[in-house]
SERO-4910 file (N, C-alpha, C, O; in steps of 0.05 Angstrom, whole numbers):
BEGIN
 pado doro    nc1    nc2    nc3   cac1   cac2   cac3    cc1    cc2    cc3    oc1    oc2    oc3
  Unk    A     17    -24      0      0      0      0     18     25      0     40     27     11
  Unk    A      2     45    -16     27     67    -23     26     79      7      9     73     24
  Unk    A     47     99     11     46    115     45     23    137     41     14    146     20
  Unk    A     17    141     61     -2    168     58     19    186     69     38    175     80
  Unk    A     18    222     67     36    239     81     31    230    108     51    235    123
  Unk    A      8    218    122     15    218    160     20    193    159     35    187    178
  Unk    A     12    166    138     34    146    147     62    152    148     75    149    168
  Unk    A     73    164    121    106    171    121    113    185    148    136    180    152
  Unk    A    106    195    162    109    218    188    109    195    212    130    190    223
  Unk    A     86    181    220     76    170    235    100    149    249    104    141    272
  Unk    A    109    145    230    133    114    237    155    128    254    162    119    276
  Unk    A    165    151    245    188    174    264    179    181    285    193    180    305
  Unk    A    149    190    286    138    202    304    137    181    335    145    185    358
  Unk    A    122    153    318    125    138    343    147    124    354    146    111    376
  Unk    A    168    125    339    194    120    348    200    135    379    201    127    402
  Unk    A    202    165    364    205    190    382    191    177    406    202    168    426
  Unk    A    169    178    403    160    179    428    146    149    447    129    144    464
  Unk    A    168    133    427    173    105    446    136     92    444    127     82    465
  Unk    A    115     93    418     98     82    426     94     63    394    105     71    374
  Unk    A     82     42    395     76     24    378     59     37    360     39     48    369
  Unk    A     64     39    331     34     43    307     26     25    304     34      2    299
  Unk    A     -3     42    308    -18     27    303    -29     18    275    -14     26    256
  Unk    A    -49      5    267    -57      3    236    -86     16    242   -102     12    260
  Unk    A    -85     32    221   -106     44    219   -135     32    208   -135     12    192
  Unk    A   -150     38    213   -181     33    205   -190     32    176   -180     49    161
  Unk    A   -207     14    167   -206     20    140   -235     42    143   -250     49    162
  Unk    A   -234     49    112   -261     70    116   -286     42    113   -286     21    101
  Unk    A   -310     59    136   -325     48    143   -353     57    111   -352     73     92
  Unk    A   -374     37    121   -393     44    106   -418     67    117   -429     66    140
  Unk    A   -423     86     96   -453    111    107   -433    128     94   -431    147    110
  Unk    A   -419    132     79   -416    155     58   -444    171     54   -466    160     51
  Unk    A   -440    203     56   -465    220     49   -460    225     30   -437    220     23
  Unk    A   -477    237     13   -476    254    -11   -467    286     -7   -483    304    -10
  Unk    A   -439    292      1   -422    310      0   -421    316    -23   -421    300    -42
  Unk    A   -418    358    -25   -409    368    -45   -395    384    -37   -395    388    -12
  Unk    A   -375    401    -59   -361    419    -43   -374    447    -68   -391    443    -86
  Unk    A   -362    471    -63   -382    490    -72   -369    498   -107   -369    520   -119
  Unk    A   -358    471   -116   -344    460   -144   -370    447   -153   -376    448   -177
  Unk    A   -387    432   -134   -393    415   -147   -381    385   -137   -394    365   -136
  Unk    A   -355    386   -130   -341    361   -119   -347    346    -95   -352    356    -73
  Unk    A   -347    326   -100   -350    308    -84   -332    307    -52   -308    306    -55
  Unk    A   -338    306    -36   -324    311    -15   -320    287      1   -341    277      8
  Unk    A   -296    275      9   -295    251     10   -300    251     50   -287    263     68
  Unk    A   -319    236     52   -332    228     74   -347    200     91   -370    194     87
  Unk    A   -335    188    105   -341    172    129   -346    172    154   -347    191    170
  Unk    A   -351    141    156   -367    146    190   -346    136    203   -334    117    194
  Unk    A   -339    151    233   -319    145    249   -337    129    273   -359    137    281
  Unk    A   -325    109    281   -345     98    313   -336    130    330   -319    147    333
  Unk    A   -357    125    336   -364    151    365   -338    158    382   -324    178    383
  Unk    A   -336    131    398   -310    128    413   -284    132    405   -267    130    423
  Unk    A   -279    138    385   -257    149    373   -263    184    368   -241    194    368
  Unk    A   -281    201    365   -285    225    355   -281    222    393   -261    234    400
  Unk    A   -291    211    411   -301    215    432   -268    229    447   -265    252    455
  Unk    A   -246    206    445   -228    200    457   -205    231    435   -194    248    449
  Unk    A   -203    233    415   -195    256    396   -205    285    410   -187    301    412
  Unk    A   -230    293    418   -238    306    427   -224    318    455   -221    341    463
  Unk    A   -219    290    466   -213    288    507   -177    290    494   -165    277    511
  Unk    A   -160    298    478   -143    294    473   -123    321    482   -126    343    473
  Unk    A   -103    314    502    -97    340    516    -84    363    510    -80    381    527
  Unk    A    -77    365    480    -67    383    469    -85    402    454    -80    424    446
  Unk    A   -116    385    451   -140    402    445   -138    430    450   -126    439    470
  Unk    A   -152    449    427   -157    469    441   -184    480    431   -190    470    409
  Unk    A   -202    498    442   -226    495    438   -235    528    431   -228    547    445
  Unk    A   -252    532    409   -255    558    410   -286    558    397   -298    543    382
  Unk    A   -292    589    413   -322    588    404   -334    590    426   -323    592    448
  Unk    A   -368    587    419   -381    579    447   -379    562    479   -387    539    480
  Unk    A   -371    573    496   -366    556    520   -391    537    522   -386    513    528
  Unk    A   -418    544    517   -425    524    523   -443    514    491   -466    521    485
  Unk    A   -431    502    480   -437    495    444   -465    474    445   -474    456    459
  Unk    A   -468    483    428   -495    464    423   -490    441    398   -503    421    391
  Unk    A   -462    454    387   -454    436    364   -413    450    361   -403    472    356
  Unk    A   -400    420    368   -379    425    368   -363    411    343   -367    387    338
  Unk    A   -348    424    331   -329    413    306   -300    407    312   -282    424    317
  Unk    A   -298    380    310   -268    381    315   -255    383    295   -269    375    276
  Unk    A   -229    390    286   -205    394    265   -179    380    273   -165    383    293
  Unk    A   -178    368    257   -153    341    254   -137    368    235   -146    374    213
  Unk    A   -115    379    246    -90    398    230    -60    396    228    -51    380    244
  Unk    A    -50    401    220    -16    409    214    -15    429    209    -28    442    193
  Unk    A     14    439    235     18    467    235     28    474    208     34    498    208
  Unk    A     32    463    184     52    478    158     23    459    133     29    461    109
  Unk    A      5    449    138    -19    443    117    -30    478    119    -41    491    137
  Unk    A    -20    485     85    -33    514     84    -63    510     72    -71    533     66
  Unk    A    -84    492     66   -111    492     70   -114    498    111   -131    512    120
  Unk    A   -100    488    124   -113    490    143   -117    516    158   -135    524    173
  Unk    A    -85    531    142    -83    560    141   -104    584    140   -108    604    154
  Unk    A   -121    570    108   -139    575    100   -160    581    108   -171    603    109
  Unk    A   -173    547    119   -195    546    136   -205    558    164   -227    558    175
  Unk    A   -173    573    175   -180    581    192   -197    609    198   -213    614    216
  Unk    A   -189    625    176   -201    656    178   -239    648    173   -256    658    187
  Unk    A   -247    628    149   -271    622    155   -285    612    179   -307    619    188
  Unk    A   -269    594    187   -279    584    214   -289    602    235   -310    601    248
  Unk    A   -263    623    236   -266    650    255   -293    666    249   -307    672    268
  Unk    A   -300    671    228   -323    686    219   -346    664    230   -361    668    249
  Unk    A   -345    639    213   -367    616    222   -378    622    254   -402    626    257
  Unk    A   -361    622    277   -364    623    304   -366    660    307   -388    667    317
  Unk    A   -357    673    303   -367    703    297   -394    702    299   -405    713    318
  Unk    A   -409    688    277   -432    698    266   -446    665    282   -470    671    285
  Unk    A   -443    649    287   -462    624    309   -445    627    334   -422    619    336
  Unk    A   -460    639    356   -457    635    378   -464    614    399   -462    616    423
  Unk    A   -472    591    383   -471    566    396   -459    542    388   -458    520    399
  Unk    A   -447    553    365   -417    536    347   -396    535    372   -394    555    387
  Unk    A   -378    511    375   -351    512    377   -338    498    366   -351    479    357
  Unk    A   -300    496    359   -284    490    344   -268    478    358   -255    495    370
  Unk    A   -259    449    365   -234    437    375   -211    434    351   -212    423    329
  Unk    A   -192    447    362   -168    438    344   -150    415    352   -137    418    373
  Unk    A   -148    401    342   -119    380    352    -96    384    329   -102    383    306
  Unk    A    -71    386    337    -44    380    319    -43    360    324    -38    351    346
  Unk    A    -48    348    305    -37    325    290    -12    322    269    -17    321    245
  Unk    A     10    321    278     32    326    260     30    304    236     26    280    242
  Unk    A     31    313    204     31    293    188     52    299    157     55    288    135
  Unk    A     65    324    173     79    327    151    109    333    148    120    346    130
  Unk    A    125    314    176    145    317    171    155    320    198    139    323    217
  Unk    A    181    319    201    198    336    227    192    361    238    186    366    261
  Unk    A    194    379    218    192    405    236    157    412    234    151    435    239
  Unk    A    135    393    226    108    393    244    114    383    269    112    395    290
  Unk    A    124    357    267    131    352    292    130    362    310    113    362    328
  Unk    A    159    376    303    172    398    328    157    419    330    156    429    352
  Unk    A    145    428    311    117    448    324     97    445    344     93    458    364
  Unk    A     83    419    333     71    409    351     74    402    375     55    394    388
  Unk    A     98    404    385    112    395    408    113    414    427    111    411    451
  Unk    A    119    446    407    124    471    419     90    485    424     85    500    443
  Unk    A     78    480    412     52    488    411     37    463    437     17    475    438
  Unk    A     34    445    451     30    439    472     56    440    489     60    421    504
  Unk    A     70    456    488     86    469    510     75    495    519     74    504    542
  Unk    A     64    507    495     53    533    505     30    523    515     25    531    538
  Unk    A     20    513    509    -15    503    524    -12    498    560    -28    504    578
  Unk    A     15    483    562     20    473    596     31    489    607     34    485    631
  Unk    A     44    520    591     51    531    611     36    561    611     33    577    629
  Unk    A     30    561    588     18    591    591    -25    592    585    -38    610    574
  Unk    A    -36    567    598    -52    566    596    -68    556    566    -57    543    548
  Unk    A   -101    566    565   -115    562    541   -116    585    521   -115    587    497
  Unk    A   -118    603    545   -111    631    528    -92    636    511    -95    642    487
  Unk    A    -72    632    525    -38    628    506    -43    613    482    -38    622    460
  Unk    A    -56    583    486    -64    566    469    -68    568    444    -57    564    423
  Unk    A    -99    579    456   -116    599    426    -99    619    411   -103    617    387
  Unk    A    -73    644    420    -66    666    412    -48    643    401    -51    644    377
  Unk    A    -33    625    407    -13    615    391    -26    602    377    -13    605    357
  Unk    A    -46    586    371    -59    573    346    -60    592    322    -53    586    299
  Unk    A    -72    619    332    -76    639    314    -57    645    295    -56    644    271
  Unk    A    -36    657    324    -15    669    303     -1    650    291     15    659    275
  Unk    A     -1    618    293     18    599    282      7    600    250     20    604    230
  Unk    A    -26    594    254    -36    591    220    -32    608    197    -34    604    173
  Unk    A    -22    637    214    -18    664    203     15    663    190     22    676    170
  Unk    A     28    648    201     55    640    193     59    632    157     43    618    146
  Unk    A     81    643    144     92    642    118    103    626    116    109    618    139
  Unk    A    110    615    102    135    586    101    132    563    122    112    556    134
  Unk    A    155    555    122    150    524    141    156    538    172    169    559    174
  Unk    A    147    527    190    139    528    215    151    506    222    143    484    216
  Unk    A    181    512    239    201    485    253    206    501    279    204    525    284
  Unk    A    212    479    292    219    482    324    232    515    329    225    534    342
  Unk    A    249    510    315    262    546    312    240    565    320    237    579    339
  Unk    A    230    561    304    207    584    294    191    578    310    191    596    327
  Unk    A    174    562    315    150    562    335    163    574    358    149    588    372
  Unk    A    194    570    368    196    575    394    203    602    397    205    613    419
  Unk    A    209    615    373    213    648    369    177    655    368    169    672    384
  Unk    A    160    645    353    134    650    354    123    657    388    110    676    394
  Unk    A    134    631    412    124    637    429    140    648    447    135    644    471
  Unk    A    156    661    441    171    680    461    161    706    454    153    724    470
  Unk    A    162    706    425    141    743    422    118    744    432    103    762    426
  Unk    A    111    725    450     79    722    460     85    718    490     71    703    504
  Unk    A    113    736    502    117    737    521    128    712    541    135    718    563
  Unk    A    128    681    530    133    657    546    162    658    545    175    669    527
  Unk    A    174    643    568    208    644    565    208    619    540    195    599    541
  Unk    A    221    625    526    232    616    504    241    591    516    230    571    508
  Unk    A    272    588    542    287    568    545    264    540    566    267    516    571
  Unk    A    244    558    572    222    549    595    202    524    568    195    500    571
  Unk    A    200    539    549    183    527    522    200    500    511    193    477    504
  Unk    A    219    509    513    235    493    499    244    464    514    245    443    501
  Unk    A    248    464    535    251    448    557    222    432    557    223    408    551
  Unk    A    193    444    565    175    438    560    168    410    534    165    386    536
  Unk    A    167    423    516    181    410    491    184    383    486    173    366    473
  Unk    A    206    387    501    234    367    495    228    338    515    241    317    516
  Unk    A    203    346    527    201    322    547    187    297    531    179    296    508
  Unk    A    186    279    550    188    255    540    148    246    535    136    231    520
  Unk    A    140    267    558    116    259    560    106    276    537     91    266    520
  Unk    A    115    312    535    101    318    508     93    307    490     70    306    483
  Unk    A    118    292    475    120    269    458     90    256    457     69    263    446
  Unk    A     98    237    472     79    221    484     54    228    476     45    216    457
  Unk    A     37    250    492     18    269    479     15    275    449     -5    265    440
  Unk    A     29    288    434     26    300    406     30    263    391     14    256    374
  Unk    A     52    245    398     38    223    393     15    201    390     10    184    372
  Unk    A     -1    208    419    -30    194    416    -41    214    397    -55    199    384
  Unk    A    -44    239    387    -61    256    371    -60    240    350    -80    226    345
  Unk    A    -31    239    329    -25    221    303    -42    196    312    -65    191    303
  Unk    A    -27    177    334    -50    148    326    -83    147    336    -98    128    334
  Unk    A    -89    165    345   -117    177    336   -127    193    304   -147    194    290
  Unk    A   -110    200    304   -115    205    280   -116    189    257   -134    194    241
  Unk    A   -101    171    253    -87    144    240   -108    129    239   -118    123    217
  Unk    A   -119    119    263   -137    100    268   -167    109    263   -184     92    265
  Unk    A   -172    130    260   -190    143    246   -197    152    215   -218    161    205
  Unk    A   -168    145    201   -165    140    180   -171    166    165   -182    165    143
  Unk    A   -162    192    179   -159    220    171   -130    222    161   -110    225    175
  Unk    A   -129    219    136    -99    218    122    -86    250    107    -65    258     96
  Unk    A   -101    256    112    -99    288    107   -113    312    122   -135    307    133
  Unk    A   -103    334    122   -108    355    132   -114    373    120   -101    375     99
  Unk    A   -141    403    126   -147    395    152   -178    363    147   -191    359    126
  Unk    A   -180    348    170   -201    336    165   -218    345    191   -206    351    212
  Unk    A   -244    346    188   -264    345    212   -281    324    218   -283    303    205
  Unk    A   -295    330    242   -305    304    251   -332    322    271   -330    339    288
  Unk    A   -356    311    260   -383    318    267   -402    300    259   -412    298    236
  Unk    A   -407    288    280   -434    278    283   -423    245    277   -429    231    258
  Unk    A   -408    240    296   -397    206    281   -386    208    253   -378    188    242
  Unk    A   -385    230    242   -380    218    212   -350    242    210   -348    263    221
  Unk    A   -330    228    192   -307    244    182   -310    262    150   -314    253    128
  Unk    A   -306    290    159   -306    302    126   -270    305    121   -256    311    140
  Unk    A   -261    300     97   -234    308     94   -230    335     75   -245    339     55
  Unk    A   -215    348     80   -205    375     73   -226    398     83   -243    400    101
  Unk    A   -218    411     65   -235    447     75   -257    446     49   -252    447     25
  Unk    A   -284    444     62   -297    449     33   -308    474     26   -317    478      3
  Unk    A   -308    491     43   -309    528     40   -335    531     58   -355    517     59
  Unk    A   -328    551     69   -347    559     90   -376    555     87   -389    546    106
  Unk    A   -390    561     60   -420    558     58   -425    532     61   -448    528     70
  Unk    A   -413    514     57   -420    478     50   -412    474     82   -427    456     88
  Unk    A   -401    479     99   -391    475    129   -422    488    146   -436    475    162
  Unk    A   -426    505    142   -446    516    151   -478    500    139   -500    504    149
  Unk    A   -471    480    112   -497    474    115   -494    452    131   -510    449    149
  Unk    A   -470    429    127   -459    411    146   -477    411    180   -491    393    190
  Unk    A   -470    441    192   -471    441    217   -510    448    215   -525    441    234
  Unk    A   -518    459    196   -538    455    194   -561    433    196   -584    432    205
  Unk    A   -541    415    184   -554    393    179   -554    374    202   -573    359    206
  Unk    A   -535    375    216   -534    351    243   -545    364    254   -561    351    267
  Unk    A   -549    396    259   -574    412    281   -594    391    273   -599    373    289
  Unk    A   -604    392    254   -630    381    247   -636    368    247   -659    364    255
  Unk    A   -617    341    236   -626    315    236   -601    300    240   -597    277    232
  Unk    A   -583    316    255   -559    294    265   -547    273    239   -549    249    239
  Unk    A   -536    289    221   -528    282    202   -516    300    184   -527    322    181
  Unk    A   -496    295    171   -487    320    161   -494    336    121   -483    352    107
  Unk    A   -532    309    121   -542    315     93   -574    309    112   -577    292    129
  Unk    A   -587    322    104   -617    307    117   -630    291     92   -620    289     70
  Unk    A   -649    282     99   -664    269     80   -655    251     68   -669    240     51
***
């Protein structure tokens, strides 16, 4: 089987951080009739519950939007996937304008070493400088030009006031690892092979399909808990 970009990643990753890969899930059956606002087909599956469940409870999460949501979206990302770049300024508007929307993000590193090492630096800022910190460094990371490596994320979070050598140390631990590791084999095993992907209502959408088609999405599980009615 050819690699996907988070299989190629996945095998270093769990080295690093001393844990077994897993094999991932095949795609399940309940494909909807996804479009994207092309016309395209938007490639979509059903995830078991307990997996969106356990991705969600995942400690590098970060959560934005309504505190108390009536409908929450999680996002499977990589700090250097520039769709996810993308997706994010709509998202921001999306929760702007629904105040009972919210947005979980997880890094999921899938594209290399220095995601990795982002990812690593980006739940360093989460343990030491709170959720707040969290959210401002999610922001300003997506806002980022070029590739995003350890370097750089850790200059990213020192202009945001954190000690740099405090981040870095953070980091470097064994348990971080560990952490931004279970994200990938949650992710893996969910069979989200690209970024960004989401996950609502038991079922997986992959990529960004543009704000209007997301919004009928969340429409649609309002209504009938599904992300097409009828």
């Amino acid at each position: 089987m050819a690699l996907t970009r988070r299989n190629a990643a996945v095998g270093s990753l769990f080295a690093l951080a001393g844990m077994a890969r897993p094999r991932p899930l095949g795609a399940q059956e309940g494909w909807y009739s996804l479009k994207d606002e092309a016309g395209r087909p938007i490639q979509n599956f059903r995830v078991p519950i307990e997996l969106q469940t356990e991705i969600m409870a995942l400690e590098n999460a970060v959560t934005f939007g309504a505190r108390q949501a009536d409908l929450t979206l999680i996002e499977v990302y990589d700090s250097n996937c520039p769709y996810c770049r993308t997706a994010v300024g709509e998202m921001k508007q999306m929760i702007a304008r629904d105040r009972e929307l919210a947005v979980t993000v997880i890094n999921a590193p899938s594209l290399g070493l220095p995601s990795v090492l982002a990812a690593r630096v980006e739940y360093a800022v989460k343990l030491l400088g709170g959720t707040d910190k969290a959210r401002a460094y999610h922001e300003a990371s997506m806002r980022t030009r070029g590739v995003l490596d350890g370097r750089r994320a850790l200059e990213l979070a020192a202009d945001m006031g954190l000690d740099r050598a405090k981040v870095e140390e953070m980091a470097d631990r064994t348990e971080t690892g560990r952490v931004v590791a279970r994200a990938v084999r949650l992710a893996n095993a969910s069979n989200l092979a690209a970024t960004p992907s989401w996950l609502v209502a038991g079922t997986a959408v992959i990529g960004w399909p543009g704000r209007a088609v997301m919004e009928r999405i969340v429409a649609a599980v309002r209504d009938c808990d599904k992300p097409v009615c009828g």
